[in-house]
LUMBAFI-169009 format. One record per residue (C-alpha): residue in three letters; chain; y, x, z. Coordinates in pm, whole numbers. Each point is the difference from the previous one (the first is absolute). Last residue first. Layout:
> code,unit,Y,X,Z
> ALA,A,Y,X,Z;
...
This chain:
> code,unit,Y,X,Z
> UNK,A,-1780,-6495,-5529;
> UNK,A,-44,-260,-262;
> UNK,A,316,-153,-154;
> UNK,A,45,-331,-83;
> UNK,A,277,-106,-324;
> UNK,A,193,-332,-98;
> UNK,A,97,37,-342;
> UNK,A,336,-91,-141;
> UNK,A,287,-318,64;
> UNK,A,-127,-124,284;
> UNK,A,141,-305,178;
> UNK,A,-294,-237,-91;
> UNK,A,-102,-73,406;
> UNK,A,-371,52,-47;
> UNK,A,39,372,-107;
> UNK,A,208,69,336;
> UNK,A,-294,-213,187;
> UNK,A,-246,259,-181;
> UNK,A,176,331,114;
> UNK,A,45,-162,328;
> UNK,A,-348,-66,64;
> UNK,A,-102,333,-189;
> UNK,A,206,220,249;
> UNK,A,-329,220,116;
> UNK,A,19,107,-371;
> UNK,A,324,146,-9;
> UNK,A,274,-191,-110;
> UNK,A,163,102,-347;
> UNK,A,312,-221,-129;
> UNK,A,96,-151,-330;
> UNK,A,-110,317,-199;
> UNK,A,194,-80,-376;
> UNK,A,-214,169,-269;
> UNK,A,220,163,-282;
> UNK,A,31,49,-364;
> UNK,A,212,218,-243;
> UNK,A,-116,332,201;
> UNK,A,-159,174,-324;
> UNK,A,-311,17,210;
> UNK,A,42,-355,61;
> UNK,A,23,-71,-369;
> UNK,A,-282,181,-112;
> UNK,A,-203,-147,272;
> UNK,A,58,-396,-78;
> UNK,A,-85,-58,-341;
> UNK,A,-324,196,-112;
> UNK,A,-121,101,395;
> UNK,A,42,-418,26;
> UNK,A,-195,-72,-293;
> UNK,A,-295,311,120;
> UNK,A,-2,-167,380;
> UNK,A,-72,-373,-207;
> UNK,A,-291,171,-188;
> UNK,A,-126,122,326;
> UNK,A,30,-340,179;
> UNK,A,-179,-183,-309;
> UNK,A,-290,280,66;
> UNK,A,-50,-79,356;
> UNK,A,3,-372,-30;
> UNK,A,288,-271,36;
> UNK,A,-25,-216,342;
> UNK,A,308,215,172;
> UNK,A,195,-29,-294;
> UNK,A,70,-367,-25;
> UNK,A,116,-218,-316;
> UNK,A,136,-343,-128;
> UNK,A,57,-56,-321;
> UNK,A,238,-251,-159;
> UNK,A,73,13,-387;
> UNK,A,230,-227,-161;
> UNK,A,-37,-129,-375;
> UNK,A,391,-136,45;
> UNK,A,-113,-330,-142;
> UNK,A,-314,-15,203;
> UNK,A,68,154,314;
> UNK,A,308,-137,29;
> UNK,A,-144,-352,31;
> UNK,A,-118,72,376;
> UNK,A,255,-231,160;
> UNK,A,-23,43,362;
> UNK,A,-21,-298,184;
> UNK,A,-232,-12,258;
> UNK,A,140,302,128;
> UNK,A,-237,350,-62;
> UNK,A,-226,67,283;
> UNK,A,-89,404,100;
> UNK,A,248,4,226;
> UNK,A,365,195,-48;
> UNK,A,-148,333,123;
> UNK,A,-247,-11,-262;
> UNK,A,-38,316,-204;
> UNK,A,-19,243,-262;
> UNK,A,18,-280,-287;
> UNK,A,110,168,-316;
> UNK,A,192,-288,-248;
> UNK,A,7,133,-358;
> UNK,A,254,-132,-280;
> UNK,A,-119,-123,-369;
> UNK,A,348,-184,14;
> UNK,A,220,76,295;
> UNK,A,-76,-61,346;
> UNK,A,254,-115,283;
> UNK,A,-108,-374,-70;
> UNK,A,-375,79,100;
> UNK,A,96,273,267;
> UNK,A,183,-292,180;
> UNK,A,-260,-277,11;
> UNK,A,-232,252,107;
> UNK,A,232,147,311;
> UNK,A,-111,-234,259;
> UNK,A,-324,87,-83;
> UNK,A,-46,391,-60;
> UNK,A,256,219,172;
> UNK,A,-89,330,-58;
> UNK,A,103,-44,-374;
> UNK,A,44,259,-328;
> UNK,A,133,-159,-225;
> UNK,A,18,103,-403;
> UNK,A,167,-75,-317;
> UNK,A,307,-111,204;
> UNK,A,136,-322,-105;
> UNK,A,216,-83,-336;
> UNK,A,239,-300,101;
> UNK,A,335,344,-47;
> UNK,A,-222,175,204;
> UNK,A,257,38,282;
> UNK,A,12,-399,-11;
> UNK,A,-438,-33,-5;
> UNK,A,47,243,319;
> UNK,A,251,-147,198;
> UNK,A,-193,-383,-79;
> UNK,A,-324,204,144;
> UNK,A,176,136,276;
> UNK,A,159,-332,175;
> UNK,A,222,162,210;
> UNK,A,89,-31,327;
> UNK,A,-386,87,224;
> UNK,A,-157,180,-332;
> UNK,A,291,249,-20;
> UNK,A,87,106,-359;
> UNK,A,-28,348,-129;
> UNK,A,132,159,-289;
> UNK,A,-91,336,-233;
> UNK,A,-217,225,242;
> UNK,A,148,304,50;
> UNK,A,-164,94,306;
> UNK,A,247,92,197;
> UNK,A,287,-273,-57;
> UNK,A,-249,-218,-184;
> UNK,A,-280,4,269;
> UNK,A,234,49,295;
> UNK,A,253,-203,-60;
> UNK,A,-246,-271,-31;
> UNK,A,-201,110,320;
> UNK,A,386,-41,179;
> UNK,A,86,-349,-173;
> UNK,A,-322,-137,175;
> UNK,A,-303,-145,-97;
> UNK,A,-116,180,-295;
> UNK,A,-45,-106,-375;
> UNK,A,-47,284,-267;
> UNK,A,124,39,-363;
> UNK,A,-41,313,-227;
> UNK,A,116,-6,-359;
> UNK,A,-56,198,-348;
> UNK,A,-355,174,241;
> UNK,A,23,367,-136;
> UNK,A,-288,161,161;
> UNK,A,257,152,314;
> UNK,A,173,-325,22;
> UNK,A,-340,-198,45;
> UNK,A,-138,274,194;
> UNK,A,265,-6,264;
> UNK,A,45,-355,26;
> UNK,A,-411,-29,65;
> UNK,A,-26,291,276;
> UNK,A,260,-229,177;
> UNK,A,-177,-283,-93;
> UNK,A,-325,150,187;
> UNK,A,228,69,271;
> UNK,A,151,-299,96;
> UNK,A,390,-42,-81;
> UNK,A,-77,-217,-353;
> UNK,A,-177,-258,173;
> UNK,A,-83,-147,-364;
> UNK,A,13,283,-284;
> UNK,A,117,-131,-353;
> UNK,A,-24,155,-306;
> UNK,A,126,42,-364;
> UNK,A,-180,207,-262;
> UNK,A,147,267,-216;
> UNK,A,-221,249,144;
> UNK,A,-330,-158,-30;
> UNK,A,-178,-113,332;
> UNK,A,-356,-227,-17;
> UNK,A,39,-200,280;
> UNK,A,-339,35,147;
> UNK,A,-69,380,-84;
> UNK,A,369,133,-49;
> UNK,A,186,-145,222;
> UNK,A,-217,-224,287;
> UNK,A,-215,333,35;
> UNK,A,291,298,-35;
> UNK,A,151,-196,317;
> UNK,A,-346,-33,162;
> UNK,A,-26,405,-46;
> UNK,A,390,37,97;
> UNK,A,-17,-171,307;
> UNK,A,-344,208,91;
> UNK,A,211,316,-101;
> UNK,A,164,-45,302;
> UNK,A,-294,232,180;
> UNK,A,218,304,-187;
> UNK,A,278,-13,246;
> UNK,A,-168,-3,368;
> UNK,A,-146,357,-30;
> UNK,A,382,167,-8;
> UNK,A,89,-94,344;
> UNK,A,185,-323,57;
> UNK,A,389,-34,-9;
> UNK,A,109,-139,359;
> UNK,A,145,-334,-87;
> UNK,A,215,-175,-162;
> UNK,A,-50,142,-320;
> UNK,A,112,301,-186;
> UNK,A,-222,-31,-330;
> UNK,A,-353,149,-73;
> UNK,A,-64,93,-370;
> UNK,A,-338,-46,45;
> UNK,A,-98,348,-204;
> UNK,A,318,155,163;
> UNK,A,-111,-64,373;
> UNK,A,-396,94,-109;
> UNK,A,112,314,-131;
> UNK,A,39,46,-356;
> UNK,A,-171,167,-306;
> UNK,A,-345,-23,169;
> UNK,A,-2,-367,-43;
> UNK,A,-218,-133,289;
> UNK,A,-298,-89,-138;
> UNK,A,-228,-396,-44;
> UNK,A,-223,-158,147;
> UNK,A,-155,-329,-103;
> UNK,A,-216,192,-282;
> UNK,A,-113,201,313;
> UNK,A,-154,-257,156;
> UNK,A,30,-61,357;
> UNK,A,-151,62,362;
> UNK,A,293,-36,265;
> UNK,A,115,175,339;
> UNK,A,213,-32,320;
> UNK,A,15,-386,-116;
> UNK,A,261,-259,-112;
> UNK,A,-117,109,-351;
> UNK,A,-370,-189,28;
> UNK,A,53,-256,-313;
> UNK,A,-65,-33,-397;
> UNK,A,155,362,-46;
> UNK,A,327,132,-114;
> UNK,A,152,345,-45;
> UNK,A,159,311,117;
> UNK,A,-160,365,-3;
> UNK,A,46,312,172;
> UNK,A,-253,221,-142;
> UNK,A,-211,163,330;
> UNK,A,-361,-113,-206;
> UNK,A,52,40,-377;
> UNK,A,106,-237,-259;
> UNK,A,-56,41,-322;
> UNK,A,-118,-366,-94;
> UNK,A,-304,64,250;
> UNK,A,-278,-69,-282;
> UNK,A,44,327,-109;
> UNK,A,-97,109,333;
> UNK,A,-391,-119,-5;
> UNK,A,-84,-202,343;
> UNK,A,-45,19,368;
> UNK,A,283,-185,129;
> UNK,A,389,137,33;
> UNK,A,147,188,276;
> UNK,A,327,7,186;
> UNK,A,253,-100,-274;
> UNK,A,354,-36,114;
> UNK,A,240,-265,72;
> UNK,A,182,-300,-125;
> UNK,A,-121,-382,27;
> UNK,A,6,-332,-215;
> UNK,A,-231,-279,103;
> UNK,A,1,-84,343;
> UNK,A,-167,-214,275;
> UNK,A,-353,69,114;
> UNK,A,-252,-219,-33;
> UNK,A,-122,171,-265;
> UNK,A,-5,-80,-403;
> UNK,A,-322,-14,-224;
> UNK,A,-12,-307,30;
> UNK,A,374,-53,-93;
> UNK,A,232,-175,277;
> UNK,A,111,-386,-96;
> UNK,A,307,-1,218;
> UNK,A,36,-263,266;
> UNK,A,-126,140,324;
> UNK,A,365,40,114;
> UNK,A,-82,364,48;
> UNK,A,-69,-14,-431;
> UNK,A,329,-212,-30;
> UNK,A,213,282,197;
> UNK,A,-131,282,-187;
> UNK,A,-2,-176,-341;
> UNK,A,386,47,47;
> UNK,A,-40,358,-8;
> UNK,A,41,299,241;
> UNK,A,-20,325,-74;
> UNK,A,-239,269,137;
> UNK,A,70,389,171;
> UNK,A,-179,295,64;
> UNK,A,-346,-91,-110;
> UNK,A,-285,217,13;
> UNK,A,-148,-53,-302;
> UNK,A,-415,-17,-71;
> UNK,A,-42,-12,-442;
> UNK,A,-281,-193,-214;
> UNK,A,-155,201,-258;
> UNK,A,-354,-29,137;
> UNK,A,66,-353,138;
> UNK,A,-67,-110,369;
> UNK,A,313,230,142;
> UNK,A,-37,-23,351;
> UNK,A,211,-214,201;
> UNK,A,93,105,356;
> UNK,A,-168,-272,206;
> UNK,A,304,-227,177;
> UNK,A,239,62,287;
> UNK,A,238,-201,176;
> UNK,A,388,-61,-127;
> UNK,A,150,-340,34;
> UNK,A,118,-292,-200;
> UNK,A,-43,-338,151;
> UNK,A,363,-31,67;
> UNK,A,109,-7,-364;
> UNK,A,-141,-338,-17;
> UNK,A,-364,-135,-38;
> UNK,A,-322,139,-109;
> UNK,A,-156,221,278;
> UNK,A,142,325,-109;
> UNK,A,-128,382,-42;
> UNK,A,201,304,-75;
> UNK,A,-183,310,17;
> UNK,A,-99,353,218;
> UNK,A,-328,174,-126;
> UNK,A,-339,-41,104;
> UNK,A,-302,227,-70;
> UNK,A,-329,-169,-131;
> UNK,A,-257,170,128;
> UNK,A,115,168,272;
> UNK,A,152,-328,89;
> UNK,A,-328,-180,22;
> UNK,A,-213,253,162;
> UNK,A,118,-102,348;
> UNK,A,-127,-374,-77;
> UNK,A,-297,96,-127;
> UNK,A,-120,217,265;
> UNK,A,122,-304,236;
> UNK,A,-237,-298,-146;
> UNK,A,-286,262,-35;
> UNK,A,12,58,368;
> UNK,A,92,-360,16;
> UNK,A,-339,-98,-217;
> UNK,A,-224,276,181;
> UNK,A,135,-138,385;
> UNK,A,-104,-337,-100;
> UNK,A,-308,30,-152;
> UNK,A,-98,219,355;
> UNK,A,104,-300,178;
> UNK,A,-180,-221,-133;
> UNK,A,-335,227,-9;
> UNK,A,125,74,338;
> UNK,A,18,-399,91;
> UNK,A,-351,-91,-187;
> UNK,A,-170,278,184;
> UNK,A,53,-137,370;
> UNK,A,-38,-370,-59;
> UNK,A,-334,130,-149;
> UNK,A,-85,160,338;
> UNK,A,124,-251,243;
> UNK,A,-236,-206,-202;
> UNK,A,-258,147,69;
> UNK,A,34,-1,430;
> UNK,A,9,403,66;
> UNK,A,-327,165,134;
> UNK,A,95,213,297;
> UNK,A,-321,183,184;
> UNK,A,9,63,347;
């Protein structure tokens, strides 16, 4: 007996395989892709944060960054520092560069893996396996990172890393010899708000606000070593002032939370001012750095940890009839070739007297890297007087 199926059994039929054989193609094709992914794009470890406290950070793993530029340089990193634009940038409210990553951390140490396809001469000398230090627009708080080579810079082959950073006995265990040279960051934004913004002469008075943190620390050391006729800072306890004239060799300092600093100053200046301040502090401190200038005198704005609001009644008439100059400045935003004409400033100023051992770089304390949450509630609690350092492996 013959079996003729009912027609529309039949279509029923062929419209669920040709549904289910669209199916099966798209998650066969769904999967391939899926376990292609990391071949293609291999991932490395990194520290990642939803934006909020020092909780939030954590390590998990990113793509390993390739180096998109011809000249541009891969680094494994061996250790990162922090910075105060750290903690605002995980906060969510730092204004990151474009061309920046997600990523936290701008100044790094380590050594040259490969660079991009591209011409040598354009590599500023460098070769892959140099160990190199230097800064970048973001991505250091990361097994590796893809930067230019006019942000990198040598280790001095005259000294060893210890003697090149002039390390101190602090109070902790003294880090290995890669950690020294990644201070140079402090010293680049130092040699910045001196000589670029503030316009430095020897002969010339200045004034460095939270004189205990390490980019004044770079600062006092620079201005004495250039010839600076006196050095003020302002810190917040007796101990940081001890410390910055005591072992720094900074002229006076006057503590912002007994003394009024800006009357100290104008007295020590016999009603003169400083010729030029150089201020993390921003708007409660306006009103001061205004009085605290001298004639003709430069105010360097590095940043705001005061707020960004000046009181309602600040008295701006010394910038007229002291012809005052206020800039305010960044690094991280500046371009490639601004970054390599501030390395050459500070390899002018800074190197020759670190080889000759007249300057140091204080190390606060070195965590490893799985320690960042206590590294960055340590930087959040203004105790520091140096660098706060992360090692990788």
């Amino acid at each position: 007996m013959l079996f003729i199926p009912n027609p529309a059994c039949l279509r029923f039929f062929f419209q669920s395989f040709r549904t289910f054989h669209f199916c099966a193609r798209l998650s066969l094709l769904s999967c391939t892709r899926y376990v292609q992914f990391p071949n293609l794009l291999p991932l490395i470890p990194a520290i990642r944060n939803d934006s909020g406290p020092a909780t939030a950070l954590h390590i998990t793993t990113i793509p390993k960054p390739t180096p998109a530029k011809p000249t541009s340089a891969l680094v494994k990193v061996r250790a990162f520092g922090l910075n105060r634009m750290d903690l605002l940038q995980r906060e969510g409210h730092y204004p990151v560069p474009p061309q920046a990553p997600s990523t936290l951390g701008v100044e790094f140490s380590g050594t040259i893996e490969s660079f991009g396809e591209g011409d040598e001469e354009d590599r500023q000398g460098f070769k892959v396996d140099d160990e190199v230090f230097g800064l970048a627009y973001g991505g250091a708080y990361a097994e590796f990172i893809v930067v230019s080579p006019k942000m990198l810079m040598h280790k001095p082959r005259e000294l060893s890393w210890e003697e090149a950073a002039g390390i101190p006995e602090v109070s902790v265990k003294p880090p290995p010899p890669f950690l020294s040279l990644i201070e140079v960051k402090t010293w680049i934004t130092a040699t910045q708000a001196m000589y670029l913004v503030g316009e430095f002469r020897a002969g010339k008075s200045i004034l460095w606000h939270a004189g205990a943190s390490s980019v004044s620390i770079a600062g006092i050391q620079l201005s004495k070593g250039d010839g600076a006729s006196k050095i003020f800072v302002t810190a917040g306890s007796e101990e940081k002032i001890d410390f910055c004239v005591g072992t720094l060799g900074a002229t006076a300092g006057f503590n912002y939370h007994t003394q009024d600093w800006s009357k100290e100053i104008l007295a020590a200046t016999d009603g003169k001012g400083v010729d030029i301040i150089v201020d993390f502090i921003g708007g409660t401190y306006f009103q001061g750095n205004l009085n605290a200038a001298a004639r003709d005198g430069r105010i360097v704005l590095l940043g705001a940890m005061g707020g960004l609001k000046v009181p309602a009644e600040t008295d701006i008439g010394a910038f007229l009839w002291k012809r005052l100059r206020f800039e305010g400045s960044s690094l991280r935003s500046r371009d490639e070739d601004y970054q390599g004409r501030l390395r050459d400033t500070l390899l002018e100023h800074a190197v020759p007297l670190l080889r000759q051992g007249e300057m140091k770089v204080f190390v606060e304390k070195v965590f490893p890297w799985e320690e960042i949450v206590e590294a960055h509630l340590l930087m959040e609690s203004n105790k520091t007087m140096g660098k706060i350092i992360c090692t990788i492996g």
